[in-house]
C-alpha positions in Angstrom: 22.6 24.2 32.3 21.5 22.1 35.2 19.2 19.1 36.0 19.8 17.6 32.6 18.0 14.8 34.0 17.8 11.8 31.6 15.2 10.2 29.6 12.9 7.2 31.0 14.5 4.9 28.2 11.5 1.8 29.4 9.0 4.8 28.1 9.1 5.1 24.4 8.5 9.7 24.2 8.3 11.7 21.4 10.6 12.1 19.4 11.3 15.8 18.1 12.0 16.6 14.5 15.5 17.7 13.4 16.0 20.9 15.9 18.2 24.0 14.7 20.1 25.9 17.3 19.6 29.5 17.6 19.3 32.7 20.2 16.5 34.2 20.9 15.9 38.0 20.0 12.6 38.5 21.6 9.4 37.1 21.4 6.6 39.3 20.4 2.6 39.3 19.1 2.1 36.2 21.1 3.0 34.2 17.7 6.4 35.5 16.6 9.6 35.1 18.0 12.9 37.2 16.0 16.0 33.9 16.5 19.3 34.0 15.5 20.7 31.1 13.8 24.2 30.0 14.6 25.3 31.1 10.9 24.2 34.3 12.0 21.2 35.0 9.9 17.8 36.4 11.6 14.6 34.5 11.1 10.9 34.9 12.2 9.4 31.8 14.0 6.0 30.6 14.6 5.6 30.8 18.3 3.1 27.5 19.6 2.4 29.3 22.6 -0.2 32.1 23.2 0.7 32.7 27.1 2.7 35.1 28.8 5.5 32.2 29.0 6.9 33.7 32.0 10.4 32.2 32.8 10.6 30.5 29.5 10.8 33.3 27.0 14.5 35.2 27.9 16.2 36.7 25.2 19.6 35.7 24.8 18.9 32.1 25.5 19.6 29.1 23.6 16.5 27.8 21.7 15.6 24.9 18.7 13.2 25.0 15.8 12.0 23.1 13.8 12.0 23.5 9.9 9.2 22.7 7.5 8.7 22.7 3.7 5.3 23.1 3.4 4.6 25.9 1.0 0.9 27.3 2.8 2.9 28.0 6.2 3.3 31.9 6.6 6.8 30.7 8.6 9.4 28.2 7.6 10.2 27.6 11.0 8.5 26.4 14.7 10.1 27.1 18.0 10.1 24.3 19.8 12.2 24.0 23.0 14.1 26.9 24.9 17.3 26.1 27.2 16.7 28.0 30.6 19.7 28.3 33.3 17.8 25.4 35.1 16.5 23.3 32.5 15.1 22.3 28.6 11.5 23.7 28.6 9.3 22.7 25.7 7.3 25.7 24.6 4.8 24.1 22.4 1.9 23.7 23.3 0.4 21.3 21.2 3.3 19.0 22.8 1.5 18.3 26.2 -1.8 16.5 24.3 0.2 14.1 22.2 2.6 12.9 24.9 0.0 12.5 27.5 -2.0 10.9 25.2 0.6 8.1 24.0 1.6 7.6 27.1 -2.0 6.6 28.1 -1.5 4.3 25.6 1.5 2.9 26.7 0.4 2.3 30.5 3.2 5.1 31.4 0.3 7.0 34.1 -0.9 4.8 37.0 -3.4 7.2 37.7 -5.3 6.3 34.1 -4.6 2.7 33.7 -7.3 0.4 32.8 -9.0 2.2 29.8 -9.7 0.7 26.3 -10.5 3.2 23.9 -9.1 6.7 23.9 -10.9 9.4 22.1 -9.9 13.1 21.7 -11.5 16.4 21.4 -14.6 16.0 22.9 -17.7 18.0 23.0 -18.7 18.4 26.9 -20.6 21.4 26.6 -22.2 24.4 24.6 -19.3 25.3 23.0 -16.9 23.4 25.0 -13.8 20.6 24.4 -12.2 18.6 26.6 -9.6 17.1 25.4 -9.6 13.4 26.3 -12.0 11.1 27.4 -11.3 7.1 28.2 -13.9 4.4 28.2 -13.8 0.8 28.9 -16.6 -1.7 29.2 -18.3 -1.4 33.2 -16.4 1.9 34.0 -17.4 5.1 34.2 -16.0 7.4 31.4 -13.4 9.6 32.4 -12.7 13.1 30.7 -9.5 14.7 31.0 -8.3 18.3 30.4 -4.7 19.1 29.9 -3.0 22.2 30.7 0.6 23.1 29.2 2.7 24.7 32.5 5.8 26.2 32.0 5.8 28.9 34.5 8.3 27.8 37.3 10.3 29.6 39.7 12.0 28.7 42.8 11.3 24.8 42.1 7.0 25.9 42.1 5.2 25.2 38.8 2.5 27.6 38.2 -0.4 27.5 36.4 -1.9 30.1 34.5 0.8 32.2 33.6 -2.1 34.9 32.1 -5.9 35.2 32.8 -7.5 32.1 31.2 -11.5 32.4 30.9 -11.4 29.5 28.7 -9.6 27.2 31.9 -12.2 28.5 34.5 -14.7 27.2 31.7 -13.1 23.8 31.8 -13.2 23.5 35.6 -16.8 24.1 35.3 -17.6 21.9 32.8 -15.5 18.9 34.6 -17.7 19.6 37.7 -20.8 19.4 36.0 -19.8 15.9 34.0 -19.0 14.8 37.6 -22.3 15.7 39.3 -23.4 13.6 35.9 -21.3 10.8 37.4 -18.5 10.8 35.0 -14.7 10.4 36.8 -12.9 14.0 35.4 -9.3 14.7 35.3 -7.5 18.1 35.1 -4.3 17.2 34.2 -1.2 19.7 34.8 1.8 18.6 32.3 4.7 20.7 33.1 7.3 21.0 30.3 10.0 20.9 32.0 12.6 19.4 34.6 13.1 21.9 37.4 9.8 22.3 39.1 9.4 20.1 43.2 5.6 20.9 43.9 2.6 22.4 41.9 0.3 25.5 42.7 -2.5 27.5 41.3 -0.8 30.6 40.2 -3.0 32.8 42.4 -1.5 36.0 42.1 -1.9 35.8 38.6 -5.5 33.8 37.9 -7.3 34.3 41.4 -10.1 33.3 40.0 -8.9 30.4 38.0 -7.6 29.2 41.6 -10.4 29.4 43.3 -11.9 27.5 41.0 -9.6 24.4 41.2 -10.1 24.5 45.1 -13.7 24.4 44.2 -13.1 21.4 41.2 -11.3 19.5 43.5 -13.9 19.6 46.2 -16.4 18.6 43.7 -14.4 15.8 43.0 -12.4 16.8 40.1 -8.9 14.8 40.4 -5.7 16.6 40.0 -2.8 15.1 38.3 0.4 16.6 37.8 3.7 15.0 36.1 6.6 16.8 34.6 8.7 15.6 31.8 12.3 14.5 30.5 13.4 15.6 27.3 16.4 16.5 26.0 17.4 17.1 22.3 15.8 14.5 20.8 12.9 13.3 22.6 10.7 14.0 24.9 9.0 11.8 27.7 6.4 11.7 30.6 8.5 12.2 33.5 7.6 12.0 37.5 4.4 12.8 39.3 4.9 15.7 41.2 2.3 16.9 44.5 0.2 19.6 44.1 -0.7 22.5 46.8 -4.5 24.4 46.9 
């Protein structure tokens, strides 16, 4: 596997849980994936993602779970991170929040330095979360959205990898909060280590991208960083540029 580029050591990541290799059999249902272990036995695992995870969901390939006791999960076991020919990619998606949100913490994004109190989960609208917003004494409160990208090919991240009604909602809801004269961030967190530049997968989400042309005319800022991770952590990588 390539670009097994190495973790920011001066940036404390997250750390996984105990991973167990396996091969992947197929993803299916949007929440099961069929893995075999290395012992040989077959197991069902709870799949963290509900996109299309184009480019990240090969059968055949290496991947790592997670294992977990607790007696009310339907599934014993959490797929975690798949190994692609041209990097990791983490495939949960509840991954991108956390990290993004310790590494606020942590001064680790210039772009959202300065802030005292970090809240998440926000109501912003009728029926509507954002998932961060950062206040500080004298500043204008800043709501950020963060969008999981795994979809990469040829060195171009893409994002979405399937119709999303609920992230052309979000653009919407960030414009308003700015004509409201909030700051508003969509934030693109791709989980992986092979991706140059960033797009709006058009062919995909036309809509969706015509909608970030028309967020980030209103005003919306656009921040997009990758990751480094390898097998037992995983950290906020480098900011990467963006093309509308």
């Amino acid at each position: 596997m390539k670009n097994k580029r190495k973790n920011k050591t001066q940036v404390p990541g997250l750390p996984w849980p105990d991973l167990i290799q396996g091969t992947l059999i197929r993803r299916y249902k949007r929440f099961l994936a069929d893995v075999r272990l290395k012992n040989n036995r077959i197991v069902t695992a709870h799949c963290p993602n509900s996109g299309a995870m184009t480019e990240c969901a090969t059968p055949g390939q290496p991947v790592y779970l997670s294992s977990h006791d607790n007696p009310k999960r339907k599934l014993k076991y959490t797929w975690e991170i798949i190994e692609m020919p041209t990097s990791l990619v983490g495939v949960n998606t509840l991954v991108p929040n956390r990290l993004i949100k310790k590494s606020i913490e942590q001064d680790a994004i210039q772009e959202l330095k300065g802030y005292d109190v970090i809240k998440a989960e926000i109501k912003a609208g009728q029926g509507s979360r954002l998932d961060l917003l950062l206040t500080k004494e004298g500043k204008a409160p800043c709501f950020v959205e963060i969008k999981n990208c795994t979809l990469v090919t040829d060195g171009i991240a893409c994002f979405p990898d399937a119709v999303t009604s609920r992230g052309l909602k979000h653009l919407v809801e960030l414009q308003r909060l700015v004509r409201e004269g909030n700051r508003c961030v969509m934030f693109y967190l791709v989980q992986r280590m092979d991706a140059n530049v960033f797009r709006p997968a058009d062919k995909i989400d036309p809509a969706y991208g015509n909608e970030l042309r028309r967020a980030k005319k209103n005003r919306v800022e656009i921040i997009v960083y990758d990751v480094s991770l390898d097998l037992e952590q995983i950290v906020i990588g480098n900011k990467l540029p963006y093309r509308l």
